[in-house]
Structure formats: C-alpha cells, structure tokens
C-alpha positions in Angstrom: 29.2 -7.0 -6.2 31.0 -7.0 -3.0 34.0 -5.3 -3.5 32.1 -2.7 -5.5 29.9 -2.1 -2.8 33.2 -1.9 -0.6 34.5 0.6 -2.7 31.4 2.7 -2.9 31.2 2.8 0.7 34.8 3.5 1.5 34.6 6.3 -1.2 31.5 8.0 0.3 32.6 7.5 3.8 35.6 9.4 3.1 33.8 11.5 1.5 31.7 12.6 4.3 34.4 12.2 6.8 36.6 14.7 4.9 33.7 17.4 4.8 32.6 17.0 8.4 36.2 17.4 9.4 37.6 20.1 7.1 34.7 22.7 6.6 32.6 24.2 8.8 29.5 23.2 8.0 26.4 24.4 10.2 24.7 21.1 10.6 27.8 19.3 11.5 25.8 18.0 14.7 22.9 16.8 13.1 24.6 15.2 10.2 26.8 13.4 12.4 24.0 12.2 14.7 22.2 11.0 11.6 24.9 9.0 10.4 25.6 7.5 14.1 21.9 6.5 14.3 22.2 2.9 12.2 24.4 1.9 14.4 22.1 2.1 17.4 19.2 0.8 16.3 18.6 -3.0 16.1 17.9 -4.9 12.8 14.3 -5.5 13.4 13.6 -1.6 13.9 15.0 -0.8 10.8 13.5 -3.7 9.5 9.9 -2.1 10.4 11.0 1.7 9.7 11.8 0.0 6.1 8.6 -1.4 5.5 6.4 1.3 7.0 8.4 3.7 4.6 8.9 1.7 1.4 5.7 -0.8 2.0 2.5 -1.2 0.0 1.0 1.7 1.9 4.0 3.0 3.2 4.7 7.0 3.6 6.8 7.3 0.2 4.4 5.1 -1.5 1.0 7.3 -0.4 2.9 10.4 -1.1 4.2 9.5 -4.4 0.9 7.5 -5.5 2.7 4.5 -6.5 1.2 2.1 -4.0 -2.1 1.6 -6.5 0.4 0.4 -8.8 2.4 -2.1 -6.8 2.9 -5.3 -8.0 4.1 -6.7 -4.4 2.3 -9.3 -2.0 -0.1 -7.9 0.0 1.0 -10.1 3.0 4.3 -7.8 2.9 3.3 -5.0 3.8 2.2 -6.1 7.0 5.0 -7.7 9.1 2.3 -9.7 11.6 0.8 -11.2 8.8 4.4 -12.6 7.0 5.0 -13.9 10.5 1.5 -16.1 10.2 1.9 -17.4 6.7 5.8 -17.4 5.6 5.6 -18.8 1.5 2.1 -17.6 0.8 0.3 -14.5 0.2 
C-alpha cells in the first residue's frame, strides 16, 4: 500500500509540476499557493478543517444530505467531546 501510494504521488506530483512549469496556465498563482498551503499548516488544523468538512454535520455532509444517514459515533464529530471520553461514545 505504501509504495502504491508512493507511486501515485510521485505520478501526480509530476504531473502538476510539469503543467505549472510548461503551460501557461492563468491560475498558476493560486494553484501553486494551494498546493504550498499543507505544508504550512500544523496537523491539528487540518485535523479540525477535516472534521468540520467531513464530520457528522460537517459542510459536505449538510450540503450533500448524507449526515441523516451516517452510521458514525456521535462523539466524533465533535473534537472536545473525543478529548473527554477517548473509547466511548
């Protein structure tokens, strides 16, 4: 699974590299800021911008209407709670 990954990444990294180099592309700028942007953020904002996007009443999940349907711990969707009671729900 690891080298696959690898391989994926090197792939579309490449990929994008290429492009951003050899065309001109009119949201060279943004695309590159984009891309820089994981790397300045720590692990625990990302952690938070995943679960407010992705949570039980997340953004994709009220736009999409999924969240009804979830099947996930309620304690996960809030990150204060987890903190209080790590193993239960």
């Amino acid at each position: 699974m690891a080298t696959m990954t690898t391989a994926v990444s090197i792939v579309f990294g490449f990929a994008i590299a290429y492009l951003l180099e050899r065309t001109a592309v009119r949201t060279r700028r943004i695309v590159q800021v984009v891309l820089i942007l994981p790397l300045l953020a720590p692990s625990l904002v990302q952690g938070l911008g995943l679960i407010f996007l992705l949570g039980r009443n997340g953004i994709v999940n009220n736009l999409t209407g999924w969240g009804s349907r979830s099947t996930v711990c309620p304690g996960w969707s809030s990150p204060i709670r987890y903190m209080r009671c790590p193993g239960r729900c």
